[in-house]
DORO-476881 format. One record per residue (C-alpha): x, y, z; residue in one letter. Coordinates in steps of 0.5 Angstrom, whole numbers, plus 500, padded with zeros to 3 digits. Example, Ala and Ser with C-alpha at 12.3 -4.5 7.8 and 13.67 -1.06 7.14 Angstrom:
<sites>
525491516a;527498514s;
</sites>
This chain:
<sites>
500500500x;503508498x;501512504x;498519502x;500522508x;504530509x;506534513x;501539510x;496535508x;488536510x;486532516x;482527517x;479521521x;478515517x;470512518x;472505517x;479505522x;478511526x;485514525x;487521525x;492522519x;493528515x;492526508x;493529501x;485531497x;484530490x;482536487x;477539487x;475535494x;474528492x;477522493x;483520498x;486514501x;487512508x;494511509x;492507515x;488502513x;488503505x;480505505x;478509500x;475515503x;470522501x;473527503x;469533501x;469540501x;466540508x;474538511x;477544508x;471549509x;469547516x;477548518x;475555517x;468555521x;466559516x;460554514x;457548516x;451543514x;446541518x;446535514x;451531510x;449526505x;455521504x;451520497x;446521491x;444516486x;441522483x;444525475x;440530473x;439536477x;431535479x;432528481x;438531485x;434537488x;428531490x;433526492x;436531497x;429535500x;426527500x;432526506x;432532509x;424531509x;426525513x;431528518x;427534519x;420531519x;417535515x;411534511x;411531503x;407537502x;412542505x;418537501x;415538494x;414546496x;422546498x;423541492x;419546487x;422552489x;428550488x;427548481x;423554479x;429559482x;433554477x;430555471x;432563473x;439560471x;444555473x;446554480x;452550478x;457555480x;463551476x;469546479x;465541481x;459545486x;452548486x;449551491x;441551489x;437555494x;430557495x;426560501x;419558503x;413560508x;414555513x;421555515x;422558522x;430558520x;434556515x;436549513x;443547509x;445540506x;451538503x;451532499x;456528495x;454525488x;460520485x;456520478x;455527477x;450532476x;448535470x;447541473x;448546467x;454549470x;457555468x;464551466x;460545463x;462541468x;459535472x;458537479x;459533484x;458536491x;451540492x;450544497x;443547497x;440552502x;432553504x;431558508x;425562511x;421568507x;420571512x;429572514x;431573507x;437577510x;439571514x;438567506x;443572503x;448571508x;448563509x;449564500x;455569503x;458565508x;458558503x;461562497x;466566502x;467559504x;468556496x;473562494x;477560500x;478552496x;479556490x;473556486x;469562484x;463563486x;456566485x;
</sites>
C-alpha cells in the first residue's frame, strides 16, 4: 500500500479504522485513500471548509443516485424531509421552489458545485444540505461540467437577510477552496 499521508495534507478521520491522518485530497475535493488501512475515502468540501468555521451542513449525504438536477433536488429535499420530519407536501413546495429559482439560471457554479436554494413559508430557519454524487449531476453549470457535490440552502420567506447571508458564507466558503462562486 503508498500511503497518501503529508505533513501538509487535509486532516481527516477514516470512517472505517478510525484513525486520525493528514492526507493529500484529489481536487476539486473528491477522493482520498487512508493511508492507515487503505480504505478508499469521500473527503469532501465539508473538511477544508469547516476548518474555516465559515459554514457547516445540517446535513451531509454520503451519496445520491441522482444524475440530473430535478432528481437530484428531489432526492435531497425527500432525505432531508426524513431528517427534519417535514410533510411530502412541504418536500414537494422545498423541491418546486428550487427547481422554479433553476429555470431562472443555473446554480452550478463550476468546478464540481452547485448550491441550488430556495425560500418557503413554512420555515422558521434556515436548512443546508451538503450532498455528494459520485456520478455526477448534470446541472448546466457554468463550465459545462458535472457537479458532484451539492450544497443546497432552504431558507424562511420570512428572513430573506439570513437566506443571503448563509449564500454569502457558502460562496465565501468556496472561493477559499479556490473555485469561483456565484
Amino acid at each position: 500500500m503508498i500511503s497518501s499521508t503529508t505533513d501538509d495534507g487535509t486532516p481527516i478521520r477514516c470512517e472505517i479504522c478510525s484513525e486520525s491522518s493528514l492526507v493529500n485530497v484529489s481536487r476539486p475535493p473528491g477522493d482520498s485513500v487512508c493511508p492507515n488501512c487503505g480504505a478508499f475515502l469521500w473527503v469532501d468540501a465539508l473538511v477544508e471548509i469547516t476548518q474555516q468555521k465559515s459554514f457547516v451542513p445540517d446535513i451531509r449525504l454520503r451519496e445520491i443516485a441522482a444524475t440530473v438536477r430535478s432528481d437530484a433536488v428531489r432526492e435531497i429535499t425527500s432525505r432531508a424531509a426524513a431528517e427534519f420530519d417535514w410533510s411530502i407536501a412541504q418536500q414537494n413546495e422545498l423541491s418546486d421552489a428550487i427547481l422554479k429559482r433553476e429555470e431562472l439560471g443555473s446554480t452550478g457554479i463550476g468546478s464540481g458545485f452547485a448550491v441550488p436554494h430556495a425560500s418557503v413559508d413554512w420555515l422558521s430557519s434556515c436548512v443546508t444540505v451538503m450532498a455528494f454524487a459520485p456520478n455526477g449531476i448534470d446541472f448546466d453549470s457554468l463550465d459545462g461540467q458535472p457537479v458532484r457535490t451539492v450544497i443546497l440552502i432552504a431558507s424562511p420567506k420570512s428572513k430573506p437577510g439570513d437566506h443571503l447571508r448563509l449564500l454569502e458564507r457558502v460562496s465565501r466558503s468556496l472561493r477559499f477552496l479556490g473555485h469561483t462562486a456565484a
